[in-house]
N, C-alpha and C positions, 0 to 999 in steps of 0.2 A: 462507471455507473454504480456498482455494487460500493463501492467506497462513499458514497455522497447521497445515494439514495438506496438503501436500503431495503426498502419497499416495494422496490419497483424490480419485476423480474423480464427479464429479456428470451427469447424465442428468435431461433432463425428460422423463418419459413422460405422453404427452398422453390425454386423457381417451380412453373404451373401449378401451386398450391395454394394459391390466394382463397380459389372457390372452396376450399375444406376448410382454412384456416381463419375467415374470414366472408360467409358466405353471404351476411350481411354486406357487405362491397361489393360483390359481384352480383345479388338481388336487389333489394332495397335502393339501395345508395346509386347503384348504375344507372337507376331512372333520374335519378336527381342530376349526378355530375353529366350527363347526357341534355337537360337541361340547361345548365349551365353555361356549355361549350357550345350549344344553339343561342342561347341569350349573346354570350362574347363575341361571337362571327359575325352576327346580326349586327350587332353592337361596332363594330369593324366596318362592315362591309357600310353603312350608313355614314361614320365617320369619313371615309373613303370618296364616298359621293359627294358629300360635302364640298370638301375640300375641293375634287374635280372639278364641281359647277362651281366654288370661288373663284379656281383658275382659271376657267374658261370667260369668267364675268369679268377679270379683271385682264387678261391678256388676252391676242389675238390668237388664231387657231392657225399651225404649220399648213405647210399647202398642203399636206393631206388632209387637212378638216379636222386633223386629231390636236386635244389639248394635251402638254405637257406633260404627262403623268411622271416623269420622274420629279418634279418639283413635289411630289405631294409624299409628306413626312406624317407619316402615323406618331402619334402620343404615346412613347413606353417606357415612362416615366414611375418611378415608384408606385406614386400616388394614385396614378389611373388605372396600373395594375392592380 
């Protein structure tokens, strides 16, 4: 890094030191990325549904009444990541 950017200086911060070293991340930011990971589960868990009621719309239900669920493939593709 020091050979090609010069400018740029590097720090190791050692493990449980994020909150000193970065307290910005651990305040601020924690509410956002806490956000985030509620929006993608959501985001999942509805994909998920989906897909169940396609499979149940388009096949018939085992004798236990239950549909398929291994047939149902989540999207984790570059792109939708």
């Amino acid at each position: 890094m020091a050979e090609h950017h010069s400018n740029i200086q590097l720090d190791f911060v050692p493990g449980g030191c994020t909150g000193l070293w970065q307290p910005c991340n651990v305040g601020i930011q924690r509410l956002l990325k806490h956000e985030i990971r509620r929006a993608v589960r959501a985001d999942v868990i509805v994909e998920a549904l989906n897909l169940l009621e396609l499979e149940e719309a388009t096949h018939s239900k085992s004798e236990s009444g239950i549909s398929d669920a291994s047939a149902i493939i989540l999207e984790k593709g570059m792109k939708t990541l």
